[in-house]
C-alpha positions as CSV (number, residue, x, y, z in Angstrom):
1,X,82.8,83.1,86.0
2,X,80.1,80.7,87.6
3,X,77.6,82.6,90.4
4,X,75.3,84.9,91.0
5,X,76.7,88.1,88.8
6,X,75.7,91.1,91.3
7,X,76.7,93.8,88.5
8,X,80.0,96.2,89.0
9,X,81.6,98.3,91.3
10,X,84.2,100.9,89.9
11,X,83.6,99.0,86.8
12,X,84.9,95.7,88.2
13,X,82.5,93.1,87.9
14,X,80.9,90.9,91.0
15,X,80.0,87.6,91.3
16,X,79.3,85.2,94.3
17,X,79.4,81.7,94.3
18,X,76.2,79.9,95.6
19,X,78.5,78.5,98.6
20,X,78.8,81.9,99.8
21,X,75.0,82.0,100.5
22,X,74.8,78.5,102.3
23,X,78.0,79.8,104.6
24,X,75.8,83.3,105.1
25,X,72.7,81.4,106.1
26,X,74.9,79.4,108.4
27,X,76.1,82.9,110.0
28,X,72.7,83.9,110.5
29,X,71.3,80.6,111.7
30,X,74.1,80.2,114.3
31,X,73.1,84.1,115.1
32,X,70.2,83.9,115.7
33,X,69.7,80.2,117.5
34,X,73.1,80.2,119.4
35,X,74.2,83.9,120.3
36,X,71.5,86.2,120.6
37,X,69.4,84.4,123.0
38,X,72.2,84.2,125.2
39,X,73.1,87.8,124.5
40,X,69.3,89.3,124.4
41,X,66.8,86.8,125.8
42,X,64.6,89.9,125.8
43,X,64.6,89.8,122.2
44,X,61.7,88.6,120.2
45,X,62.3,85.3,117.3
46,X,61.6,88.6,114.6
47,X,64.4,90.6,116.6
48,X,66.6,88.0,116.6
49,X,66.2,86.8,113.0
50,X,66.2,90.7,111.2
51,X,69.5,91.5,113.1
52,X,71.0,88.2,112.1
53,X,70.4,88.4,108.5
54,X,71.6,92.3,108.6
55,X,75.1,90.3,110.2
56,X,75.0,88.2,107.4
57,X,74.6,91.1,104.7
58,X,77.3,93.3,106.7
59,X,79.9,90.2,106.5
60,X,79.4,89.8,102.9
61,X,80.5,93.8,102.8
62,X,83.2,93.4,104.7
63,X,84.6,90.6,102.4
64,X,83.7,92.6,99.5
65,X,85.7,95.5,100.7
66,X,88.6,93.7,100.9
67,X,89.0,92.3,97.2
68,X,87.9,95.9,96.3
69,X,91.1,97.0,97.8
70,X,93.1,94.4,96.1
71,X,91.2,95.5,93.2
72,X,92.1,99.3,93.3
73,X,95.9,98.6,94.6
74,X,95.9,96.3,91.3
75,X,94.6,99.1,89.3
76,X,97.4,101.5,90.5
77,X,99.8,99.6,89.3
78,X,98.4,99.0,85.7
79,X,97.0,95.9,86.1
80,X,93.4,94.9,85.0
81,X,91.3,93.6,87.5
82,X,87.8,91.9,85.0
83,X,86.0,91.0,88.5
84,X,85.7,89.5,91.9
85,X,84.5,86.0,92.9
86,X,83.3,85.5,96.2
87,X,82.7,82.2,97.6
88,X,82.9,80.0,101.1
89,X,86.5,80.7,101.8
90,X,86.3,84.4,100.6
91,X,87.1,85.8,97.4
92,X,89.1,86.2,94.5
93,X,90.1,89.1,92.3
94,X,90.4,88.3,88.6
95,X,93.4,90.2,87.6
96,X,95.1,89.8,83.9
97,X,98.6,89.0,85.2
98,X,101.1,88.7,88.2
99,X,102.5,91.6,89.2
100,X,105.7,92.5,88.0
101,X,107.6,93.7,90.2
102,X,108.2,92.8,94.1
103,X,106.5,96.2,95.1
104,X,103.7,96.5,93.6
105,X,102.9,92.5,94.6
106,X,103.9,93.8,98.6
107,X,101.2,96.8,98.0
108,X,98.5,94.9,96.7
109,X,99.0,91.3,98.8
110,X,99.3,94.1,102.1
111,X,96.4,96.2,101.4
112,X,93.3,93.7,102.4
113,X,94.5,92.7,105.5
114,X,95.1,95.8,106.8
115,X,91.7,97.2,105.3
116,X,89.9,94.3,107.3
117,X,91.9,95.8,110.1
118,X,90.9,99.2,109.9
119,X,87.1,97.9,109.7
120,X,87.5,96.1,112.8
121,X,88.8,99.0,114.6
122,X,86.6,101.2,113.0
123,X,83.4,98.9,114.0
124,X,84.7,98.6,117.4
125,X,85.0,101.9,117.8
126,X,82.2,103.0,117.0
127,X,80.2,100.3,118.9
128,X,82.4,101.8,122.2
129,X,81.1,104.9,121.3
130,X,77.6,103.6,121.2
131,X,77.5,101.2,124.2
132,X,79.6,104.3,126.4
133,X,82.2,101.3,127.6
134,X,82.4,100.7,131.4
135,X,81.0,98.5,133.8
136,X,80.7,94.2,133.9
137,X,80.9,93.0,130.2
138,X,78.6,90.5,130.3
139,X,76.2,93.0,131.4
140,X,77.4,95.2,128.8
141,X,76.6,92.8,126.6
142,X,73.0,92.2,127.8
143,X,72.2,96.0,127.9
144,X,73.7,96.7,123.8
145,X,71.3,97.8,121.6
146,X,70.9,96.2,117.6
147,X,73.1,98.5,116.2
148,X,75.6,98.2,119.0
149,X,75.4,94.4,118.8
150,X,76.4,94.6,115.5
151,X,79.2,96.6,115.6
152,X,80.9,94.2,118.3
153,X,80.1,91.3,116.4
154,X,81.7,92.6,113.1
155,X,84.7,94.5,114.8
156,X,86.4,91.5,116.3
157,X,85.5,89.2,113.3
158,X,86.7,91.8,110.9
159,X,89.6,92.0,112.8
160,X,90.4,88.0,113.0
161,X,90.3,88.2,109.2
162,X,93.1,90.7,108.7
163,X,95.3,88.7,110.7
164,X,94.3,85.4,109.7
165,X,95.2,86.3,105.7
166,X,98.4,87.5,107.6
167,X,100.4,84.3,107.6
168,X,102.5,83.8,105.7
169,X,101.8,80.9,103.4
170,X,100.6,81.4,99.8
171,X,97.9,82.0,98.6
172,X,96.9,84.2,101.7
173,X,97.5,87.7,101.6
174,X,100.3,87.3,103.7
175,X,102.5,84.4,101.7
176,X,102.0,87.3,98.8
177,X,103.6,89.2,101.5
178,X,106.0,87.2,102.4
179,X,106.7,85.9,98.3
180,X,107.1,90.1,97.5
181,X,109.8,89.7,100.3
182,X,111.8,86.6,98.6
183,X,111.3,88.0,95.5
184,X,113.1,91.5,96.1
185,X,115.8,89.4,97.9
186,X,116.6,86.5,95.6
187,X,115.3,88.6,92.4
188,X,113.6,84.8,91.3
189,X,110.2,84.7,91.3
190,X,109.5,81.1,90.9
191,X,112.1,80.4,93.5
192,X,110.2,82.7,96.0
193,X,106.7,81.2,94.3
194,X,108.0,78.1,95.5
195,X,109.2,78.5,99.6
196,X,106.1,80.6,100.0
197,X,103.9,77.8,98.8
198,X,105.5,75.8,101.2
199,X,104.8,77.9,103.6
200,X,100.9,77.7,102.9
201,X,100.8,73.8,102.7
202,X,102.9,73.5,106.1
203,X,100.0,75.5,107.4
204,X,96.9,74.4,106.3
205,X,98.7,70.7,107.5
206,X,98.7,72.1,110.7
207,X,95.5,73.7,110.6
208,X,94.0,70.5,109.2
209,X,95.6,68.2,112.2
210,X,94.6,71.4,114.8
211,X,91.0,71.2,113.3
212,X,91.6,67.2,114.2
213,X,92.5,67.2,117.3
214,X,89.5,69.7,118.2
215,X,87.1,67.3,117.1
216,X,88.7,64.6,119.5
217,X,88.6,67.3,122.5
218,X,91.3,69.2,122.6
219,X,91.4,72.8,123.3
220,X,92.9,75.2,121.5
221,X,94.6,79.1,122.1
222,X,91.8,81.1,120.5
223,X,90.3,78.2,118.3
224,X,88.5,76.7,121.6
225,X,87.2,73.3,121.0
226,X,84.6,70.9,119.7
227,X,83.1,69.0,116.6
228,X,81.6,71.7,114.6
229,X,84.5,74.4,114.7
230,X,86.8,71.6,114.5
231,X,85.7,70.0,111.6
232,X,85.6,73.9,109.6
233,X,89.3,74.4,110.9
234,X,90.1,71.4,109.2
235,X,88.3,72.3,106.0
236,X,90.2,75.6,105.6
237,X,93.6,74.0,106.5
238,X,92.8,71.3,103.5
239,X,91.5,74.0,100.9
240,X,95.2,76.4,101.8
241,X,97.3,73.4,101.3
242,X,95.7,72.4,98.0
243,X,95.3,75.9,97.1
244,X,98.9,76.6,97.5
245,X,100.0,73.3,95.8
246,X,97.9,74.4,93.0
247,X,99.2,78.1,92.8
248,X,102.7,77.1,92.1
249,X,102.0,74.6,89.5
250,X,100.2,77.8,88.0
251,X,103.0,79.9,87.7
252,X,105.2,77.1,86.6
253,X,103.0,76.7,83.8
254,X,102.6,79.8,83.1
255,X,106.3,80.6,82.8
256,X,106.8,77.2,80.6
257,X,104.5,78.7,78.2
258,X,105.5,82.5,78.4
259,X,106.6,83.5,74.9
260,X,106.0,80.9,73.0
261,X,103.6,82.1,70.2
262,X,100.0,80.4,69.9
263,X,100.8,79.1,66.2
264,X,103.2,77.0,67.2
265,X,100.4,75.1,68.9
266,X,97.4,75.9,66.6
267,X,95.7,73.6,64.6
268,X,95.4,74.8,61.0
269,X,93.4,71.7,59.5
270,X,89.9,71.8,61.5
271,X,86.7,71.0,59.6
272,X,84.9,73.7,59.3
273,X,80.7,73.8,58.4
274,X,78.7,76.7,56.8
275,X,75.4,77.8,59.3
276,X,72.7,76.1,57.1
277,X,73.8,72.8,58.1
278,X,71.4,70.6,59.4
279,X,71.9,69.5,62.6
280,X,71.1,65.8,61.7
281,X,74.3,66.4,58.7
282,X,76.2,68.3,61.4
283,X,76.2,65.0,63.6
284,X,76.6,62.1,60.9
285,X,79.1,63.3,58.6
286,X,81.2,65.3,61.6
287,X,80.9,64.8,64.6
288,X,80.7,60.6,64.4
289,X,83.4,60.8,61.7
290,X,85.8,62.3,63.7
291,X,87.4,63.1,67.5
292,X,86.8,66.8,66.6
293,X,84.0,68.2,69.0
294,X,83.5,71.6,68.4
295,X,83.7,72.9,64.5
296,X,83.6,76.3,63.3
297,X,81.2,78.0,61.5
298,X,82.2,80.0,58.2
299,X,79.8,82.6,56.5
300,X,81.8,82.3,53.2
301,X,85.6,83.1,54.9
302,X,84.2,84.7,57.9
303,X,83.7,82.7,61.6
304,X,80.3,83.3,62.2
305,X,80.5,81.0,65.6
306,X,81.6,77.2,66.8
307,X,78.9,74.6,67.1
308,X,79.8,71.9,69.4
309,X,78.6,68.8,70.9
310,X,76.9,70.1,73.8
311,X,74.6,72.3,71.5
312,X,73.6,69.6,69.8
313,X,72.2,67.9,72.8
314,X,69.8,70.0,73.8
315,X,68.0,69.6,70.3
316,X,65.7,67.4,70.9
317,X,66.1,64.2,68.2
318,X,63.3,65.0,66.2
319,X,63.6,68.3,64.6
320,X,67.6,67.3,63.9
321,X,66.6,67.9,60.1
322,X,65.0,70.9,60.2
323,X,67.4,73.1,62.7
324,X,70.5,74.3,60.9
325,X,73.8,74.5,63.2
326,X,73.5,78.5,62.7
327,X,70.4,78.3,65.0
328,X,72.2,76.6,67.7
329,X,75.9,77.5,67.7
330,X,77.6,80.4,69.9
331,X,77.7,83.4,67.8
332,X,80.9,85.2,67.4
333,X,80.5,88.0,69.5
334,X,80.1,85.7,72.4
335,X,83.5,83.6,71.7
336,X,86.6,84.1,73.2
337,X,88.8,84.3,70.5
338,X,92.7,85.0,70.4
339,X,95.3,85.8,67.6
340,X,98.3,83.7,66.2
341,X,100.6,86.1,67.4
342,X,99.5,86.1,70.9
343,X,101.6,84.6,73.6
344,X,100.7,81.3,75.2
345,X,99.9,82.8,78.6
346,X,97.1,84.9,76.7
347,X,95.5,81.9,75.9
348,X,95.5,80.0,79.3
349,X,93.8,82.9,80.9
350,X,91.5,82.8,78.1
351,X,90.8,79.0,79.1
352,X,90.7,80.1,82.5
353,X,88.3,82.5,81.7
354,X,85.5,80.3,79.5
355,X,86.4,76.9,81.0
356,X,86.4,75.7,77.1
357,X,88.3,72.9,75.3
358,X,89.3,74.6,72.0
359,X,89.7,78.7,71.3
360,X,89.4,79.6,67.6
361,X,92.5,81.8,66.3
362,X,91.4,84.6,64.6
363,X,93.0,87.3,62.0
364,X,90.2,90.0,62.1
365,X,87.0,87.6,61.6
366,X,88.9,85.1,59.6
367,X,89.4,81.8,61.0
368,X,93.3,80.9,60.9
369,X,93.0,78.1,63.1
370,X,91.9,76.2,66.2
371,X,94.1,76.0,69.6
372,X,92.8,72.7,71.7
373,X,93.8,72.8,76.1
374,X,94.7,69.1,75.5
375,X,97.6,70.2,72.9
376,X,99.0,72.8,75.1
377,X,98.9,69.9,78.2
378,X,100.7,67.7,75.6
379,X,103.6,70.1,75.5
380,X,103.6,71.1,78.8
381,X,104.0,67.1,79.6
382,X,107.3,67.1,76.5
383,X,108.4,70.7,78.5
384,X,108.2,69.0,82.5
385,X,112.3,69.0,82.7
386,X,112.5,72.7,82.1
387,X,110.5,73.4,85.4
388,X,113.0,74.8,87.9
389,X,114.3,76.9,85.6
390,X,114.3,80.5,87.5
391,X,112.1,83.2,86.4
392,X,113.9,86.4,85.9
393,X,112.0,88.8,86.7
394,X,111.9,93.2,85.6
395,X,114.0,94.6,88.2
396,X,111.9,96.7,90.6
C-alpha cells in the first residue's frame, strides 16, 4: 500500500496517499484566501490560516470515519478488512473478499453514507446550538465564532458527501447499494456487477459533460458555475466512469480464476541461486542468460528470499564482486508467499497487495515453485469466452 502509513485504528491499518495532502492544502488555501475574509473580515491572516488548517484536519476525519464504518460493518460479517487508503477522491477499505451474500453487501455499501449523514446533522446541530439560530444569515454568518464556523462548514459538506456516494452507479456506496439490490433479485452477481457498473459510467459521463459545460458558463442546480469547479466536476465524473469500467473487469477476473488451483499455473523449473552469490555471477550467468528476472534464493532446500533485478541496480558497479545476492535480496519474512493448493483469487489479491511480477509457492519454507502475473494474464486471454458466464452466488 503506497502513502503515508498513519498506524491503526481498531487494528485496521491507515494509509493516505500524498494526493490527499495537496487536495487538503487546497481546502485550506481556498479557506483561508476565498471564504473567511468574506465571512470574518475582522479576522487576522493567523486567524484565518489556524482555523483553515483545523477544516482541513476535521475533513480528513470525517473521510476517515466513513471507511471506518465500512470497516467495522465488514468485520461483522466476517470479513477482514487489512487497512484503509485514503487519497483525492476519498478512500478505500482493503477488505479480503466480496461479500457473499446480498445483505451483508447492502449493510456495508449503506453504512458510510448514512454515517456522513449523521455527521452532517450532528455538526449542524451543534453549530445551531452554538450560534443560538435566528436573525439575517448573512449576519449570522459574520457574528459565528471559530468553533461555530467550523461546525457549519463541515455539517453541510459532510452532508453533500453522504448523498453524493448515494447514486447509484458502482463503485459509489450507492451502486453497492443498488448491486446488493440486483443481486437479491436476479440471485447473479456478475449480472447485477454488470447494470450497476453501468450505472456508474452513465454518471460520471454526465458528470464529466456537466463539469464541461460549467467551464463554458453554464450554471448548474447546486453545482453553480465557472472554470475551477468545473474542471474538478469533470475530473470526478472521468475517475467514476473508469473506476466502474475497471471494477467489473475485476470481478470478471476474479470469477474466471475462482477455483482453479495455483499449480496449474506455477512454474516448477525456475533457476534458483544460493545467498553467497556474487552479485557480478548473479548478473552474468542469470540474469543476461535468461528472461527470468527475479530468482530465488535457497539456503540448502530452504527459500531464504528472491533477488531480482531491481536489487541489483542499486549496487553500485564497482563492488558487484564483493556483495553476495544474500546481502541484497528480500528476505523471506518480508515476501508474500502463497501455497500450491491455494485458489487463484488468493494469489491476485496477493499481486494486488505487493504490486510484484512473480510470487514464490511455498510448502512450509520449501520452494515448490514460482507463479508469474504475466502467466495468469495469458490464461485469462485463452479463458475471455467464458466471461458472461453468471456467477452463482450462496443464497442469502
Amino acid at each position: 500500500m503506497g502513502g503515508l502509513n498513519l498506524g491503526k485504528i481498531f487494528g485496521v491499518r491507515i494509509a493516505a496517499d500524498w494526493s490527499l495532502f495537496v487536495a487538503l492544502w487546497l481546502v485550506a488555501v481556498s479557506l483561508a484566501l476565498g471564504s473567511f475574509p468574506v465571512w470574518h473580515p475582522e479576522w487576522g491572516g493567523g486567524m484565518r490560516w489556524g482555523i483553515a488548517c483545523i477544516a482541513a484536519v476535521l475533513l480528513f476525519a470525517s473521510v476517515l470515519v466513513h471507511e471506518l464504518s465500512h470497516a467495522l460493518v465488514a468485520r461483522r460479517y466476517g470479513l477482514e478488512v487489512r487497512s484503509i487508503h485514503l487519497f483525492v477522491f476519498g478512500g478505500v477499505a482493503n477488505i479480503e473478499r466480496e461479500p457473499e451474500t446480498p445483505r451483508a453487501e447492502l449493510m456495508m455499501a449503506i453504512v458510510g453514507p448514512l454515517t456522513s449523514i449523521g455527521l452532517g446533522l450532528l455538526f449542524l446541530a451543534l453549530g445551531g446550538w452554538l450560534a443560538r439560530l435566528g436573525g439575517d444569515p448573512e449576519r449570522l454568518m459574520r457574528d459565528l465564532g471559530p468553533a461555530a464556523t467550523l461546525l457549519f462548514w463541515l455539517g453541510p459538506l459532510n452532508f453533500f458527501l453522504g448523498l453524493f456516494n448515494l447514486l447509484p452507479g458502482f463503485p459509489l456506496d450507492g451502486g453497492r447499494v443498488l448491486r446488493a439490490l440486483l443481486w437479491q433479485a436476479t440471485g447473479d452477481l456478475q449480472a447485477a456487477t454488470r447494470w450497476a457498473s453501468l450505472s456508474g459510467q452513465a454518471i460520471g459521463f454526465v458528470l464529466v459533460f456537466g463539469g464541461l459545460a460549467m467551464i463554458f458558463g453554464a450554471r448548474l442546480p447546486w453545482l453553480g458555475s465557472g472554470v475551477v469547479s468545473g474542471l474538478w466536476i469533470s475530473v470526478i465524473g472521468w475517475f467514476l466512469a473508469s473506476a466502474a469500467a475497471m471494477s467489473y473487469r475485476q470481478l470478471v477476473i476474479m470469477h474466471l480464476v475462482e477455483g482453479v488451483p495455483v499449480r496449474r499455473l506455477m512454474r516448477r523449473d525456475v533457476a534458483v541461486v544460493p545467498p553467497d552469490l556474487p552479485v557480478a555471477r548473479l548478473v552474468d550467468d542469470y540474469l543476461m542468460r535468461s528472461d527470468q528476472r527475479a530468482f530465488p534464493v535457497l539456503t540448502g532446500e530452504r527459500l531464504a528470499g528472491i533477488v531480482c533485478l531491481e536489487d541489483v541496480r542499486v549496487v553500485d558497479r564497482d563492488v558487484w564482486n564483493e556483495i553476495e545476492v544474500g546481502t541484497i535480496m528480500t528476505p523471506l519474512a518480508a515476501l508474500e508467499t502463497i501455497r500450491a493448493d491455494d485458489d487463484l483469487t488468493v494469489a491476485m489479491r496477493a499481486f494486488s497487495r505487493k504490486d510484484v511480477e512473480q510470487l514464490p509457492v511455498v510448502d512450509g519454507d520449501h520452494l515448490v515453485g514460482v507463479l508469474r502475473r504475466r502467466d495468469i494474464l495469458k490464461w485469462l486471454e485463452l479463458q475471455a469466452p467464458r466471461s458472461e458466464r453468471p456467477i452463482q452466488p450462496r443464497p442469502a
